[in-house]
Structures are given as structure tokens and as C-alpha cells.
N, CA, C and O of each residue as an XYZ file, in Angstrom:
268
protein
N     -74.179    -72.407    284.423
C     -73.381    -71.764    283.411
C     -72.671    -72.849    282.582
O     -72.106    -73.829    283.066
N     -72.760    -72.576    281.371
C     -72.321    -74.176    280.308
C     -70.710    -73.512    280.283
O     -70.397    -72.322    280.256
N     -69.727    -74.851    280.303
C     -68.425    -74.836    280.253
C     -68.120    -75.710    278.674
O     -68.845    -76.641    278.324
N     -67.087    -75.284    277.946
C     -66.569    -75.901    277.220
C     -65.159    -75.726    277.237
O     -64.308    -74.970    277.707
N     -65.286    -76.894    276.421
C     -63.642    -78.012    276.359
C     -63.465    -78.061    275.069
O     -64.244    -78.209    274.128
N     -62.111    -77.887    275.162
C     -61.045    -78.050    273.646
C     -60.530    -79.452    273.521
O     -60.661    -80.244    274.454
N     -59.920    -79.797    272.339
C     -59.111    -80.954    272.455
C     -58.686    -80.740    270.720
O     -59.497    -80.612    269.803
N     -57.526    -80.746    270.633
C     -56.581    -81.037    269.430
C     -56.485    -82.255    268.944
O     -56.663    -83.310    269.554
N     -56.285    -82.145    268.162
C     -56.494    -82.924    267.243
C     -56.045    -82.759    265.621
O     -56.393    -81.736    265.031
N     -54.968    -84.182    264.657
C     -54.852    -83.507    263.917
C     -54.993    -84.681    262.951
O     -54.731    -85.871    263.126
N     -55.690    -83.756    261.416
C     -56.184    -84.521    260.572
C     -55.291    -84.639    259.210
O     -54.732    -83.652    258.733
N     -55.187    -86.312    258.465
C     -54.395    -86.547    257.625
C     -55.150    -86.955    256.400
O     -55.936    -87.902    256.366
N     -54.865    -86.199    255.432
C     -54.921    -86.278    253.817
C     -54.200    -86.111    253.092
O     -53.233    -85.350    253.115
N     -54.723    -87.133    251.943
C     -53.707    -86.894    250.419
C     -53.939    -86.287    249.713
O     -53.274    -86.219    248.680
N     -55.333    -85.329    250.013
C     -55.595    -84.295    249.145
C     -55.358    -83.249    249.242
O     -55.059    -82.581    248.252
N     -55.408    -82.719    250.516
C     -55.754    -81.262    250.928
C     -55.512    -80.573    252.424
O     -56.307    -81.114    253.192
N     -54.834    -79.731    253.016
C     -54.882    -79.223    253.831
C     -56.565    -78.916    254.513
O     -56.897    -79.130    255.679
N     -57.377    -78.406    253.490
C     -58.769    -78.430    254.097
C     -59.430    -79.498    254.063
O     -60.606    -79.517    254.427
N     -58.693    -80.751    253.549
C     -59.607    -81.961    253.761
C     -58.903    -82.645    254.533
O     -59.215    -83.833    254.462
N     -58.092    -82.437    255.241
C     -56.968    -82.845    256.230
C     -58.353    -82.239    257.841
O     -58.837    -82.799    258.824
N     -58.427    -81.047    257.296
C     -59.408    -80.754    258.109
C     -60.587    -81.161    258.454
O     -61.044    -81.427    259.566
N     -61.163    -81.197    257.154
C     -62.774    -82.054    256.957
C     -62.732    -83.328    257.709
O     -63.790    -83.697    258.218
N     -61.324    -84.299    257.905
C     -60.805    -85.322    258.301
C     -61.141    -85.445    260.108
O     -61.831    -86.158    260.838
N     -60.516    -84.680    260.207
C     -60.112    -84.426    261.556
C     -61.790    -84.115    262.815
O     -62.224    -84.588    263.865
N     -62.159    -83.110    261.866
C     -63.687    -82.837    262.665
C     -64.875    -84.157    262.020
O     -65.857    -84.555    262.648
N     -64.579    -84.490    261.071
C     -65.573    -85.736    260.768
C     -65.467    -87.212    262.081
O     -66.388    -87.916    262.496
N     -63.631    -87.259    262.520
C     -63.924    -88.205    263.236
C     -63.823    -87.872    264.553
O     -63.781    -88.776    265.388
N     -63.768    -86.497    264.947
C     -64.302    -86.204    266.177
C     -65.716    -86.303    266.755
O     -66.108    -86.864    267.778
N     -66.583    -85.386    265.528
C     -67.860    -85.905    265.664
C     -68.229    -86.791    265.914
O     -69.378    -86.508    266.253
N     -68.066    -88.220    266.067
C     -68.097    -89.689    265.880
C     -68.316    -89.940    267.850
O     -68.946    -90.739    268.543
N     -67.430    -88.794    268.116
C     -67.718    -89.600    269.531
C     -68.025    -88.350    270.525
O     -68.324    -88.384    271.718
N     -67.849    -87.175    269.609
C     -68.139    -85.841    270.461
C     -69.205    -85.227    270.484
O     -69.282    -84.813    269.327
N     -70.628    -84.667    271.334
C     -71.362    -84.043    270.849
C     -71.507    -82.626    271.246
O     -70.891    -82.317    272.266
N     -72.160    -81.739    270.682
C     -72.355    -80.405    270.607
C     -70.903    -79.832    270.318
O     -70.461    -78.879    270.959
N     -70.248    -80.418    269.398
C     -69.207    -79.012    268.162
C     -69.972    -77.598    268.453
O     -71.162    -77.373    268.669
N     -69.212    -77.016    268.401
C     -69.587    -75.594    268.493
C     -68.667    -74.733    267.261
O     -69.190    -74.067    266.367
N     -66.986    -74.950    267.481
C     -66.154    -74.751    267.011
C     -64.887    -75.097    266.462
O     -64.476    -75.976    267.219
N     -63.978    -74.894    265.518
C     -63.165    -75.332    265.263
C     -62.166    -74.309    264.929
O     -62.324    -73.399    264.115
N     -61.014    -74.572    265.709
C     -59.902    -73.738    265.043
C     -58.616    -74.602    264.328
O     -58.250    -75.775    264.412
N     -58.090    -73.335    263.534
C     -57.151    -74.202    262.691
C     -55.416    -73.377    263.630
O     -54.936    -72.244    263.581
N     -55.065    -74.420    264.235
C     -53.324    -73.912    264.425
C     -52.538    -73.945    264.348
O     -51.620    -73.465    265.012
N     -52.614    -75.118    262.645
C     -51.073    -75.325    261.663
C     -51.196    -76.344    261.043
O     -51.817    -77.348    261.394
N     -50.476    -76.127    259.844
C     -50.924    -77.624    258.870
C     -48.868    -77.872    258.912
O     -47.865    -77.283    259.315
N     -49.186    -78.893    258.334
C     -47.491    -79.205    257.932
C     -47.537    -80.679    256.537
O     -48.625    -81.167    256.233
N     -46.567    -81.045    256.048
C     -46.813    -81.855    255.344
C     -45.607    -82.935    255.426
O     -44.435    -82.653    255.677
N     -46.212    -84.442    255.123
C     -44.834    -85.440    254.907
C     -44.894    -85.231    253.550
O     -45.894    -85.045    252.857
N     -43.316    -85.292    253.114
C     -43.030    -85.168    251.616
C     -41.697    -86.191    251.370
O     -40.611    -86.156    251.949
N     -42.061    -86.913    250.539
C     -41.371    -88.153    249.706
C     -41.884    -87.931    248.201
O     -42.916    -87.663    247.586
N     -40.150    -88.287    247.926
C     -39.972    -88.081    246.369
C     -39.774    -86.846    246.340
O     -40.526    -86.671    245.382
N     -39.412    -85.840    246.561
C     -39.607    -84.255    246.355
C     -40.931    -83.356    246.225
O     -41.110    -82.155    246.021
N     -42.223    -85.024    246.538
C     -43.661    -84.215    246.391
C     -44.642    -84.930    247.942
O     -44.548    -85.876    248.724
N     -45.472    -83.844    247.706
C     -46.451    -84.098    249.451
C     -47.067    -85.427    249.253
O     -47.565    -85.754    248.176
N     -47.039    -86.063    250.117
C     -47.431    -87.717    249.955
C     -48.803    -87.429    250.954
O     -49.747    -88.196    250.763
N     -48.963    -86.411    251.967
C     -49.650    -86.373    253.048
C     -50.073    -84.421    253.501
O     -49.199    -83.554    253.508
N     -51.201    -84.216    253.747
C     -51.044    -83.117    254.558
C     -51.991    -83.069    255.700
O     -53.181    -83.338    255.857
N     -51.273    -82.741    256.248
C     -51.363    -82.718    257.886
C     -52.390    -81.368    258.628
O     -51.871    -80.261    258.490
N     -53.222    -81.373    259.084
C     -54.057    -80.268    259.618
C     -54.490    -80.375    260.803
O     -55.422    -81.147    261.026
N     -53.704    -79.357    262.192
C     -53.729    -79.337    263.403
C     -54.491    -78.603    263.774
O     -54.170    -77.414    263.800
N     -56.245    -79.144    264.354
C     -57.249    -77.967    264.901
C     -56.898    -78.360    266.373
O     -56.142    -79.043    267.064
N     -58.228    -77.238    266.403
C     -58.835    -77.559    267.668
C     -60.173    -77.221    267.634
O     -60.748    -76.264    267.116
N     -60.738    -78.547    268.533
C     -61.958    -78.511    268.344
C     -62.732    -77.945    269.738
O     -61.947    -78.033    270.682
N     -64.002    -77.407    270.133
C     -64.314    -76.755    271.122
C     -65.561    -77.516    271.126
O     -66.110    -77.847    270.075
N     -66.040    -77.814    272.328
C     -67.392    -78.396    272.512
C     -68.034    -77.996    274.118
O     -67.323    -77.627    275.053
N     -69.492    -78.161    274.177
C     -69.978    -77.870    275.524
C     -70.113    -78.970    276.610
O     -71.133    -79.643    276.465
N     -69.583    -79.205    277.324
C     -69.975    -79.769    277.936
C     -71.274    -80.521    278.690
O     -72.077    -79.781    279.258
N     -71.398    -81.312    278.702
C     -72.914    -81.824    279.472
C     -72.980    -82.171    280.880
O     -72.081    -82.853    281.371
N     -74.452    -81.561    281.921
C     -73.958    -81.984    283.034
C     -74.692    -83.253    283.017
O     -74.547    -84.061    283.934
């Protein structure tokens, strides 16, 4: 029976909350295999000057395990 595993993870851009995301699962992939899923469970932002310098996007990523 295949088991999978989560792991959080959170991704940083100057563009975009969804590229904060794109961020985040691009460098998971890098060392994770079989993605299955991704959830999103909060963005937040650093802000300097009175404008977003950064946005922040907290998944989680789900993968299968291998035996």
C-alpha cells in the first residue's frame, strides 16, 4: 500500500503570491520525486516603504513515497 508524505514549505517572490508559489514547488522538485500535490495554507507579505517588497507563499507539498 503506497504511503505519502507532506512537507511545507514556503516560497518567496517579488512578483506574485502565485509565483511565490511556482517558487516554492519548482525547488522542491529539485530533490523530491513523485509530486502528486500541492496545497496552498497562507501567503503573507514583507512590506517596506508602505509597498510589498516580497510575497510570501506557504504550501504544502504531498509526495509518495518509495520503498
Amino acid at each position: 500500500m503506497p504511503v505519502i508524505k507532506t512537507i511545507d514549505v514556503v516560497g518567496v517572490s517579488t512578483e506574485s503570491w502565485s509565483d511565490a508559489a511556482k517558487q516554492a514547488l519548482a525547488e522542491a522538485a529539485k530533490t523530491i520525486r513523485h509530486i502528486e500535490r500541492m496545497d496552498i495554507l497562507g501567503t503573507s507579505a514583507i512590506v517596506r516603504d508602505g509597498k510589498i517588497a516580497e510575497y510570501h507563499t506557504h504550501v504544502q507539498i504531498a509526495f509518495r513515497l518509495e520503498r
